[in-house]
N, C-alpha and C positions, 0 to 999 in steps of 0.2 A: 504494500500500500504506500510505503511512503516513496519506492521508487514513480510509481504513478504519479503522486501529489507534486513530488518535483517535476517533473517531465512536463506536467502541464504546469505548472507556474515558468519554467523557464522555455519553456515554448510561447507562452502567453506573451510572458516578458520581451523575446526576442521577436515574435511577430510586431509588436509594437514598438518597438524603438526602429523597425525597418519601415512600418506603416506610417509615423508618426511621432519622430522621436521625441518633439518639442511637451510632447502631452503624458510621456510616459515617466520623464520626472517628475512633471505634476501628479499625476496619480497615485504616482509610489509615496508623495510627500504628504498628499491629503488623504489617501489610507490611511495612514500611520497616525499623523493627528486624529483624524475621525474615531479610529478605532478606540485611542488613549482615553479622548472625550467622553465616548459613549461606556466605557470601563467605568469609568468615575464615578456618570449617574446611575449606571446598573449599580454599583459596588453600596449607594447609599439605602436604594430600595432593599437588596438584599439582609444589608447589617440589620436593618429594621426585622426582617421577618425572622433573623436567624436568631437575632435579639426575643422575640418573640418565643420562637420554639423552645428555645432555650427555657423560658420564663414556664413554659407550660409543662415541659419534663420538670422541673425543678419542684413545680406548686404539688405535683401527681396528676395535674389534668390529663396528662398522658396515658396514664393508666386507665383513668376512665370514659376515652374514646376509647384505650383498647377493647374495653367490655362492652361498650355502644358497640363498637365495628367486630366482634367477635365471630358470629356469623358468618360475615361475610369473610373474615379473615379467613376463617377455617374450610371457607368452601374453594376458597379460589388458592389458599396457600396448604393447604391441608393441615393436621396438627404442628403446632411450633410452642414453641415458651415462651413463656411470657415476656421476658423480656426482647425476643425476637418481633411477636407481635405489639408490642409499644412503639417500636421502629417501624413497622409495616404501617399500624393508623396514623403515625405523626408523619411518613412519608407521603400515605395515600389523603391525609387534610391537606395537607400543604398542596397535593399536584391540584385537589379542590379549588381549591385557592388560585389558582394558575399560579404558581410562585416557581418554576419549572425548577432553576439550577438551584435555588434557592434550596430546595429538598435532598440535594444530592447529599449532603452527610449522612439525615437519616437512611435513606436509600442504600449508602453503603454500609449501614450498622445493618441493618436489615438482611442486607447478603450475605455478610458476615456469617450472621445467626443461621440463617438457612443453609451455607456451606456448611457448617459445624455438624447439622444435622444429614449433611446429604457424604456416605462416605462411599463416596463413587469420582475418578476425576473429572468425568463431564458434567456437564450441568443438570440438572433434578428440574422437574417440572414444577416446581415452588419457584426456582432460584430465573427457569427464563417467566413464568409468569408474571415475576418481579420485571424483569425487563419492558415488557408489555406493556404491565400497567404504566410504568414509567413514562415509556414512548409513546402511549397515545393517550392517557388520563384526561378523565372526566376534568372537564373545566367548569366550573359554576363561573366563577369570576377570573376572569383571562388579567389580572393584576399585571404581569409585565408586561405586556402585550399595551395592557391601557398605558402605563406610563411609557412606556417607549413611542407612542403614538402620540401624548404630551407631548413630550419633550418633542417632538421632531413637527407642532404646529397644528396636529385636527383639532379640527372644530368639535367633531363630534368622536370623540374618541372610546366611549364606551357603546357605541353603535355595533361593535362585532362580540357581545356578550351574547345575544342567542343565536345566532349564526355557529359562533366558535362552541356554543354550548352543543347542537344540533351534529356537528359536526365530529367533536369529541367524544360523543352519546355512540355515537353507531359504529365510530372507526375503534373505540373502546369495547362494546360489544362483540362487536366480529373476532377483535384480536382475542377475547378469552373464549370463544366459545371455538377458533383453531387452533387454540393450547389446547382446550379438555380434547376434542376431537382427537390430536394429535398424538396427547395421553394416551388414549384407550386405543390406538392404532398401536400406539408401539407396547402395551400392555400386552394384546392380544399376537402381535410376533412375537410375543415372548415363550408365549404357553407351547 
């Protein structure tokens, strides 16, 4: 992969400095700034939420989403401990939340806990579930998405709340109901 990743960046790069030299210093320069910029304001939203999560492990709220999300935990992650499941609901409120990277620590406590239980070296069907959920979670409120849409000047920048909720709904559905699928295919090679 990272042979790829190069190849096309110095191919990008040398196509354009032959297409258009004068524009590809510009670019490389207002990348680099652009990106620093937007680091910044992402970095203040996130301190907030992580600040947040933080606050809600600490108080035990954590624990009792896990018991709220139990259910659901145990259907889609199968049996786990406790404190594995306290990382699964503080991960899967957060992707709620649309707070996307913002979840990654819990997300990787959470893996964590489900490696420890899976003593196999490929992946256990908890552990890509987990991925899934990650990669296409339910959005109620799309939070970075709306401040990144601030910050960069809509008018109406909470306009793609039921669209992204709509969206998220079904491309989240489908993905766990091609885990379980997948499950019970490679279940049944087994027998």
């Amino acid at each position: 992969m990272k042979k790829i990743w190069f190849f096309m960046v110095l191919s990008s790069i040398v196509t354009l400095i032959f297409v258009n030299p004068e524009d590809c210093i510009n670019a490389m320069m207002n990348a680099g700034s652009d990106a620093v910029a937007l680091t910044i304001k992402l970095l203040g939203i996130y301190a907030v939420w992580l600040g947040i999560i933080a606050l809600v492990d600490a108080t035990g709220l954590s624990n009792k989403i896990a018991n709220l999300l139990d259910p659901v935990i145990d259907w889609l992650f199968g049996r786990t401990d406790s404190e594995t499941k306290k990382y699964l609901a503080l991960n899967m409120s957060a992707n709620l939340l649309g707070l996307g990277n913002a979840c990654t620590p819990t997300g990787l406590k959470a893996m964590e806990g489900l490696d420890r239980q899976n003593n196999s070296l490929t992946a256990s069907t908890a552990m890509i579930m987990l991925v899934v959920i990650n990669a296409t979670s339910i959005q109620l409120i799309p939070t970075t998405v709306i401040g990144l849409r601030q910050q960069y000047g809509s008018t109406s920048s909470s306009d793609i709340i039921v669209p992204t909720l709509i969206a998220t709904i079904i491309s989240t559905v489908l993905a766990v109901f091609l885990v379980k699928l997948c499950a019970k295919i490679k279940e049944r090679l087994k027998r």
